[in-house]
Structure formats: C-alpha cells, structure tokens
Phi, psi and omega in degrees: 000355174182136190280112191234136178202122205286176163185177198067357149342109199183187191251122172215171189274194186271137168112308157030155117227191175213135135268126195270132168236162177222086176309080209249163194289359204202176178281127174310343172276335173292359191225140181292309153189196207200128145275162180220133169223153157231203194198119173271142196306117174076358172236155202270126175307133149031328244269137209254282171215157178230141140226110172337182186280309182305011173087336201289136165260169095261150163269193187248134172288003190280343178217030114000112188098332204211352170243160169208138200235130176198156226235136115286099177284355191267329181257059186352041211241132196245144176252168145240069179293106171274090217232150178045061162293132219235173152268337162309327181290016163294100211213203142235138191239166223204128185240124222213109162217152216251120207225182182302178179054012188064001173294131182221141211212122165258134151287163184291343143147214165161132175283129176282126147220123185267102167286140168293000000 
C-alpha cells in the first residue's frame, strides 16, 4: 500500500555525517509513523529513530546526540542526519512505515559504510 525507497548511502569517514532519505508513495499523514532501522553483518536489526505522524521522535541510545530523524510532508519524505559518524554505525539502514491495522511496509534499504 505504499511504496519506500530509501538513498544517500554511501562510504564516509569516521567522524563524518550522511543524510540519509526515504521517499514513500502516499502522505505522511497517512501513516502512523516511519521508522529507520539497520542491521550490520551478524547482528540483529535495529530500530534506530522514530517520528510519529504528530512530529514526536526517538532514538536508539547508540545515536542519541548524533542522529536526527526529520520529515518534509509537502515531499513526502523522511530524513536521517547522521553526524559523528562511528564505524559501529556501519550497517544497512532500512526506512520502515507503519500504517493502521499493523500493516508495516519496508524499503529496500541503502548502505552505511563508516571507515577507520
């Protein structure tokens, strides 16, 4: 029922940022809220940040201080700025929404890679 399709993926150094986007098919209002998770090679996915449909976030404490998750509702598009970028934050990240009825709709992802 609605389409996500993550970018800005890419190799940067430790210290870094990226902003990361997620691009869905339908109004942001329409959905209860949109998530970002990843998942690192052997390790169990994620959830990274959150904002509801009414704007409220969270984070993950692993990036708490240094990630930020903000919305355009006129482009229908959720970001991730990502700053003091770490090589643990090397993952695949995943843009993830969450509609009525528990219906949950994933993108295809885009890769983090953080260097030493």
């Amino acid at each position: 029922q609605v389409q996500l399709v993550e970018s800005g993926g890419g190799l940067v150094q430790a210290g870094g940022s990226l902003r990361l986007s997620c691009a869905a098919s339908r109004s942001l209002f329409s959905i209860n809220a949109m998530d970002w998770y990843r998942q690192a090679p052997g390790k169990q996915r994620e959830l990274v940040a959150t904002i509801t449909r009414s704007g409220s976030t969270n984070y993950a404490d692993s990036v708490k201080g240094r990630f930020t998750i903000s919305r355009d509702n006129a482009k229908n598009t959720v970001y991730l700025q990502m700053n003091s970028l770490k090589p643990e934050d090397t993952a695949d990240y995943y843009c993830k929404a969450d509609l009525e009825y528990k219906r949950s709709y994933w993108g295809q992802g885009t890769q983090v890679t953080v260097s030493s």
